[in-house]
Structures are given as structure tokens and as C-alpha cells.
N, C-alpha and C positions, 0 to 999 in steps of 0.2 A: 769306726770313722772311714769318710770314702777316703780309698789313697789316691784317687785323682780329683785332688781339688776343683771348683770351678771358680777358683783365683789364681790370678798369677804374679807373682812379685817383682815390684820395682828394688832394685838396689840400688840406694843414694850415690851417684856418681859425677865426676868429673863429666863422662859422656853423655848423662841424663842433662844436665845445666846446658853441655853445648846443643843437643836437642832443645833445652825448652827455650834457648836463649833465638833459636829461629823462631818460634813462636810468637813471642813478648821478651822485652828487654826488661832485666830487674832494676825494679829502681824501689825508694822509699819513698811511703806517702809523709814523712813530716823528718826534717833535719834532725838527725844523729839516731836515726831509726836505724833498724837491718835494710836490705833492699830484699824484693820479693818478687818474685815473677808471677804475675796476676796480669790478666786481662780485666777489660774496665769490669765487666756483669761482676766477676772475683772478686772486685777491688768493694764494690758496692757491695757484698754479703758478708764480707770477711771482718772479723772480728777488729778493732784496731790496734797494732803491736801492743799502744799503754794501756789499754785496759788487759790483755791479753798477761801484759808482764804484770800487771798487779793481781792477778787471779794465781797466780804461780807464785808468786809472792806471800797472798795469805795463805797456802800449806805449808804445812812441815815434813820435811822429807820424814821424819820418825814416825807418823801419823799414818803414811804409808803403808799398806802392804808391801812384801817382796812382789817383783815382778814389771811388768813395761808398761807404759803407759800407750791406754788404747783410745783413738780417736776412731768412733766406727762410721762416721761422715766427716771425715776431715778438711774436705774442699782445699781450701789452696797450704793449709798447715800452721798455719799462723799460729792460733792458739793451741796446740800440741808442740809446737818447738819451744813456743816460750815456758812450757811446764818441762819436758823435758828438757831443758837447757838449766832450767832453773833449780829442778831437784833431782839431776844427774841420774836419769832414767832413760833406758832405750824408747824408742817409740814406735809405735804402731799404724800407720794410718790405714784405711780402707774405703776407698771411692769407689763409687761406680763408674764414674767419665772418665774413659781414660787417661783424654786429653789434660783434662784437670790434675789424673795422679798423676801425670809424668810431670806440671807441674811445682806437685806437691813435694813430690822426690827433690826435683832440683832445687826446690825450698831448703829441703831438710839438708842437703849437702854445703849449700852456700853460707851457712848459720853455721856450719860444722868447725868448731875451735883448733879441730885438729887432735890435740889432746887428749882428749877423751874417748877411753877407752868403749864406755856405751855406745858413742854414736854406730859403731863398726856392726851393732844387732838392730839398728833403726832399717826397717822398710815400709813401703807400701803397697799394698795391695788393691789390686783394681779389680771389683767386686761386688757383689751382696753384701751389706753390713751385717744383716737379721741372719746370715748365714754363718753362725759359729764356728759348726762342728768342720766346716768346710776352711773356713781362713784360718785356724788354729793350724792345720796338716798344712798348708800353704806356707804359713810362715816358717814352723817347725823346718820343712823340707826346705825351705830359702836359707835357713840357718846353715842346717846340714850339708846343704852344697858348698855352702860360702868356707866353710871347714869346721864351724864351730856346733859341738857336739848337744851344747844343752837347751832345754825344753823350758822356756820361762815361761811362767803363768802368770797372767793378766791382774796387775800390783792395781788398777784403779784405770775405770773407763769412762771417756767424756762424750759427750755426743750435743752437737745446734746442728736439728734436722731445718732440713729448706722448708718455708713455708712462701705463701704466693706473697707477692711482694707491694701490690697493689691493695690488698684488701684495709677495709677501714679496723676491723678487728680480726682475732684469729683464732683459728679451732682448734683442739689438738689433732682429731681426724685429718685437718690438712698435714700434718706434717711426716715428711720420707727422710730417711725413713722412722717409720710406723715408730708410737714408742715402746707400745704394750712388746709387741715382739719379740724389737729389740734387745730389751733387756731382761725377757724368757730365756733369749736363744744366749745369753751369758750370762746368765744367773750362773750356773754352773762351772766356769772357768773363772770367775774372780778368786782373788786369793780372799781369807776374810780376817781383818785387824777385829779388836776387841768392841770396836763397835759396828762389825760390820765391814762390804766390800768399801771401797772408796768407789763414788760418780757423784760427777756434774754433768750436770742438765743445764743446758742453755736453752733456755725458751724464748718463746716472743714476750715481749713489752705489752701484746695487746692484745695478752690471755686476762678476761675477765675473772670474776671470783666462779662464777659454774667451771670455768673451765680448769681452772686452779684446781678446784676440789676434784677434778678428774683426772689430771694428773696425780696427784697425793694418790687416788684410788686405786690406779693403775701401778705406783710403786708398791703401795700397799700390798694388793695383791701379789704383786713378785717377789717381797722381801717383807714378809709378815712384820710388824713390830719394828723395823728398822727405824733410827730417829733421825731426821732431816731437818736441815734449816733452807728458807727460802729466804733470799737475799734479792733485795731493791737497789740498783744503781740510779743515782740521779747524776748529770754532770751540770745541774743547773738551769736546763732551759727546760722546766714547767713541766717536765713529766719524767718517766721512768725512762731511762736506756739503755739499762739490762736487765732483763730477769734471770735469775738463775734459782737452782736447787742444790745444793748441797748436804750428798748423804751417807748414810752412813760413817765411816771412817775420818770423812772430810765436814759432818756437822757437828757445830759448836753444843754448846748445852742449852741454848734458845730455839723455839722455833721460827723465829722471824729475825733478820737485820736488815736495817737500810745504811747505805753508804754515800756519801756524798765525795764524789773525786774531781778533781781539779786537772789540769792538761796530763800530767804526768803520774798524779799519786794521789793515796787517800787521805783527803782530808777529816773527814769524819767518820766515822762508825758509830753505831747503838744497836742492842742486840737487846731483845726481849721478848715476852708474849703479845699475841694481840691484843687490844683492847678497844670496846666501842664506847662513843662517848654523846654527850647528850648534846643539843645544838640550842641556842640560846636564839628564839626572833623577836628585834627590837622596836619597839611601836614609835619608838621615840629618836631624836636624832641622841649621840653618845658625849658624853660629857666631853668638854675642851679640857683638856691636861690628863686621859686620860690616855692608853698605847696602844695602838693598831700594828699588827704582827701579819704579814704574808711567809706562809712556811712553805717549806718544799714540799710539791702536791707528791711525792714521792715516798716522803714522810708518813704523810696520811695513809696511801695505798698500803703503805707494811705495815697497817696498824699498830704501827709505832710510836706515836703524836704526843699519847699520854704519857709514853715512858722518858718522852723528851723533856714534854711539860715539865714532868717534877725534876727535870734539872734546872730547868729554862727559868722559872719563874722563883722570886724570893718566899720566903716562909709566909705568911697570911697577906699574901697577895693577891687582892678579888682577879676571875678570870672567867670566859666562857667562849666557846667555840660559837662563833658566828655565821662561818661557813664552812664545809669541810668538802664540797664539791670541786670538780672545775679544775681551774689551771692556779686559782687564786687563794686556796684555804686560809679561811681570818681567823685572827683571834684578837681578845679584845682584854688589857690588862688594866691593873689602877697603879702599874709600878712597869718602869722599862725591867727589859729584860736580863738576867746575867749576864756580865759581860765575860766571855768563853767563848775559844777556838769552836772548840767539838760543839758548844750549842750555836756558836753563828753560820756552821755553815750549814746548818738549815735552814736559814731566814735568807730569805727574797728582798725581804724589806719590813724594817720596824722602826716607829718613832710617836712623838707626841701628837696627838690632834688639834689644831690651832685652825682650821679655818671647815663652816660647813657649806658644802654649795649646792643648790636646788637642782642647776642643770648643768649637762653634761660641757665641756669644753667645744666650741665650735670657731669658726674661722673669724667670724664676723666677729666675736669676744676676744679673742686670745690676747691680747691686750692689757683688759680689764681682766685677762684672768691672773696673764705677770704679776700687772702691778697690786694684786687684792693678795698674792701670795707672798709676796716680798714686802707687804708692810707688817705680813707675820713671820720676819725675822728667816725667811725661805731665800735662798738665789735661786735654786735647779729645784724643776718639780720632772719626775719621771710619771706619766700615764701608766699606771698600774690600774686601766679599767678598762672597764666593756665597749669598746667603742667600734663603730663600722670598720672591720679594716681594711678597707681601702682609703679611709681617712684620715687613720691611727697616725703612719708616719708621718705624714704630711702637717698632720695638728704637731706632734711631738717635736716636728723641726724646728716650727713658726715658735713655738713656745720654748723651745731653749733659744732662739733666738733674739726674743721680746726677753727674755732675762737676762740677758748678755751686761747689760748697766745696771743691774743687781748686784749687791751683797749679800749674805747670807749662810746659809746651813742646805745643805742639799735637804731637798721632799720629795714626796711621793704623793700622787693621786690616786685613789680605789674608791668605787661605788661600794654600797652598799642599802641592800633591799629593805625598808621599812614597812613593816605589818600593820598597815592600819583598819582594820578589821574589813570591810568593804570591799578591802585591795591593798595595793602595795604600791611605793612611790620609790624611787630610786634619789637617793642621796649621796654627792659625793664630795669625798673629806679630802682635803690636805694635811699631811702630815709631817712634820719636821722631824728630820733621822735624827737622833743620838750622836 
């Protein structure tokens, strides 16, 4: 190993906070959060505390290798404090800007309980991440001065490289740093539990399935055989909001889960293989009293959908996927749905069919659209369709407002594309929730 590193270590201090505190004042992004010293570009990339404590939440320190917990792009620390905080492990981090690790340091100190004895081995390192054999003697030597004599080895390593911020989708090639490298250049200093080192992989939301399959390839190749689960976070607004990987040490016995979380904690979970499924196109409009289901398009993405179904639906209960694209994936039952925690919170929206309509909702209608929906037993119709949106809000207003001297059962509106061989005609149903 070189003995002159080309890192050099931050040690978490009282003095580092009063440096980063000229910088940026810490504050909290949401009431009874920690406070964090982040500038606004930070504040937008940075993982957020609750997600961050519920990631630290589902390890088990036993699961664990021995050794620290390593962020080898840590940016402002956020999510490295909350796992170290959580499963009483020193921590690691290693930036490149420096400005950012000084403060990441002041992060790691201002969270510090005092207490705990780990924090006293937490540093950071302002650095090469892909550069192991170099921040290993860095830290080691940062220890040694500090007075303490031992050589911890790398208990599990997390890494969310930067990717461009603007792009409509995302490549792994865009992201620094590199992964392939990365996790070359410590392949070798992870400790390894029975199944393997511990990493998470934070990725982008809008890695496609090619690119998916190149990440897996890319582990692949670094950790032959090792067994992983990829994990889908939804928080409910219509698509995925975390991707992650978790491997070895840290994956379940599935290789897929989606989650559904709420402000603070996980509502849901289901863990299973993927599965594709057939899609049903209807020439006809769909019978009245029959149930229209919008799932979490999140669901879908972790080819998950079918593992859900067979909790979701009762025993010979007809059913077929009618859309599984988009922001709006249908499905189409002859029985409402289980009623259950774990299966509602993947539903968008489900209920009975009581009304079919030719054309789309428009200003000049919204009227006759209230009152056609409120003589089916409907108050509130929520637009769950395709509509201009620059018009979306504007109709959605007019129309809870025209319902305002209704009673009823809250609904929902969705199109839906009808195959009439020639073509297709657009159909949209009113549905009365459960």
C-alpha cells in the first residue's frame, strides 16, 4: 500500500460545525427531523432523513459483517448517519468536494449522542472513492494519530453516485462515481457474512430494465453468485422514488420487493419473483357492477403485481390486466378487492362501475357531468384520466365544485381504450369507491 495516501481526513468536530456553520446554517428540512448543514444544490440530491431512517431500519445489526460502515460518495451524509446511528457502527465517508466533506463532517458531529463510543472512529475523507488501497491507509493513519490502535475492516458499503439531474432517463455510464470500479477497488476489503459482503446501491428511479440488467452484470461480475434483491419505493405519487439494490449480506430470499411508505414509515411491503402477465383488450365497454382497480405503477415496475394479486383478489374471482403501462395500470375484477392494510396500500384507487361516458369531461359539460354522476349514488369524482394537462386542474376544480350539493360515495374517473378492430375509441367510466 502507498503510505502517503492521496486522502486526507476530516475528524468530526466541534471546530469542523463552526467552519461549516459560516458556510450554511443547519437547519431541518421537515419538523422533528435532525438539522443538517446542506446548501440548497445538497439539499435537492440528498436522500430524505425518513427514507434514509427507514433504510437503517430494515437491517439488522446481526446481519452485519464486523467492521464501519462505508459511504464511498457520501455528499452531505445523511444517509450514512442514519444507518450508522441506527446499527451503532463507526462510519466512513469519502467525498471528493471538499467543501461538501467538511460539510459532511459537521453532519456526522452535530447527530453525534455523545455516548457512543463508535462515533469517536467516524471520519471523512476527502478523496477518490474507486481509490481503496489509498483511503484504507488514510483512515487507518487517521485512527492512529487520533490514539486508537485498530484496523477496522469495511462491515458493509453503500454508495448513490451523482447522476445528471435534468435527464429524462438515466444510464449507469452517467454515474460518478463509476460503478463497475468502484466496487473492483473493494471487492477486497469487505468483511464477508454467510451471504456475502453487505452493499447498497442506490440508483436512479429512471434506470430502465436494459440498464437494470447492466447493473446485475456489472455485480455479477465482481461478486460471482452473490444473491441480491432490488427494491422499488413508491410514496404514492404515480411512480417509483427509490431504486435500490440490496446485496449480499443485506438481501432478503427474494429477488424483487416493492414498498410502499407513507410520510414517516413503511406501510407496505411484498417480496417475491418477477412475474409477466397477459393483458386483456376489451372490444366492448365492461359490465356495470363489475371493479376497476388503479395499482401503484411501482407495483408493476417490480414485477410484483401478480404476487400482489393473489392476495388482492378473493378465491374464483374473474380478473385481467387491462393496462399495465403509464402512470395508471388497471385492472378489471367481478368482486371488490380484499379489504387489507398491506393490499391497500397499493391501490391508487378501486370501486364499482356505475356510469359509462363516450367523451372526455370538458368545461362547457362539467355540469351534466356532476349531475349524471351523483344520480349514481357518487358526491366526489376524482379525474384519474388522460386529460390535457393544462386543463386537468382547472376541470378538477369546476367539478368538485359542481358536486359540492351532492351526496354520496366519493368516485373516480379513468379512460379506458376500446379495440374495435379498425381502431380504438376511448371510454371513460365512473366508479364508485368501496
Amino acid at each position: 500500500m502507498n503510505e502517503e495516501p492521496n486522502h486526507y481526513a476530516l475528524n468530526p468536530s466541534s471546530d469542523l460545525v463552526k467552519r461549516a456553520s459560516k458556510v450554511v446554517k443547519a437547519e431541518s428540512a421537515r419538523k422533528g427531523e435532525p438539522k443538517f448543514h446542506m446548501t440548497e444544490d445538497m439539499r435537492r440530491l440528498s436522500t430524505p432523513w425518513s427514507i434514509s431512517k427507514v433504510r437503517a431500519e430494515q437491517i439488522q445489526a446481526t446481519d452485519l459483517p464486523a467492521g464501519v460502515i462505508l459511504d464511498a460518495a457520501a455528499g452531505s451524509g445523511v444517509q450514512l448517519i442514519a444507518l450508522t446511528t441506527g446499527l451503532k457502527r463507526p462510519g466512513l465517508a469519502i467525498e471528493l468536494d471538499p467543501n461538501i466533506g467538511l460539510l459532511c463532517a459537521a453532519n456526522m458531529h452535530i447527530t453525534d449522542e455523545g455516548s457512543d463510543l463508535q462515533r469517536t472512529m467516524d471520519r471523512v475523507l476527502v478523496g477518490d472513492g474507486t481509490d481503496a488501497e489509498n483511503a484504507i491507509v488514510a483512515y487507518w493513519n487517521s485512527l492512529r494519530e487520533a490514539g486508537t490502535r485498530a484496523h477496522p475492516p469495511i462491515g458493509m458499503l453503500h454508495l448513490d453516485p451523482a447522476r445528471p439531474r435534468d435527464a429524462q432517463r438515466h444510464e449507469i455510464d452517467e454515474m460518478q462515481p463509476a460503478l463497475g470500479p468502484l466496487l473492483k477497488a473493494w471487492a477486497n476489503h469487505l468483511e464477508t457474512g454467510p451471504r456475502g459482503p453487505a452493499i447498497l446501491l442506490d440508483l436512479s428511479p429512471r434506470l430502465n430494465e436494459d440498464q437494470r440488467s447492466l447493473v446485475d452484470a456489472t455485480i455479477e461480475t465482481t461478486f460471482p453468485g452473490i444473491p441480491r434483491t432490488w427494491e422499488y419505493l413508491s410514496q404514492g405519487g404515480g411512480r417509483i422514488d427509490r431504486l435500490s439494490v440490496w446485496i449480499g449480506s443485506l438481501s432478503s430470499k427474494e429477488p424483487s420487493r416493492c414498498i410502499r411508505m407513507g410520510k414517516k414509515k413503511i406501510m407496505a411491503s411484498i417480496e417475491g419473483k418477477v412475474s409477466e402477465s397477459e393483458l386483456v383488450s376489451m372490444s366492448s365497454p365492461p359490465p356495470y357492477g363489475a371493479y376497476l382497480t388503479i395499482v401503484d405503477p411501482a407495483l408493476v415496475q417490480s414485477g410484483l403485481h401478480e404476487a400482489w394479486l393473489d392476495r388482492a383478489i378473493p378465491e374464483n374471482s374473474g380478473h385481467s390486466w387491462l393496462r399495465l403501462e403509464g402512470r395508471r395500470p388497471l385492472l378489471i375484477s367481478t368482486d371488490p378487492l380484499i379489504e387489507d392494510n398491506e393490499i391497500d396500500a397499493f391501490v391508487i384507487a378501486s370501486g364499482e362501475i356505475v356510469q359509462h361516458r363516450l367523451t372526455p369531461p370538458e368545461l362547457h359539460t362539467i355540469e351534466q357531468t356532476a349531475a349524471s354522476a351523483a344520480r349514481n349514488g357518487v358526491g366526489k369524482v376524482t379525474l384519474r384520466c388522460s386529460l390535457n394537462p393544462d386543463e386537468h386542474p382547472t376541470l378538477q376544480r369546476r367539478l368538485h365544485k359542481a358536486m359540492k350539493e351532492f351526496e354520496g360515495k366519493n368516485g373516480f374517473m379513468v379512460d379506458l381504450d376500446l379495440d374495435r378492430g379498425s381502431g380504438s375509441h376511448t371510454l371513460y367510466i365512473v366508479c364508485k369507491e368501496q
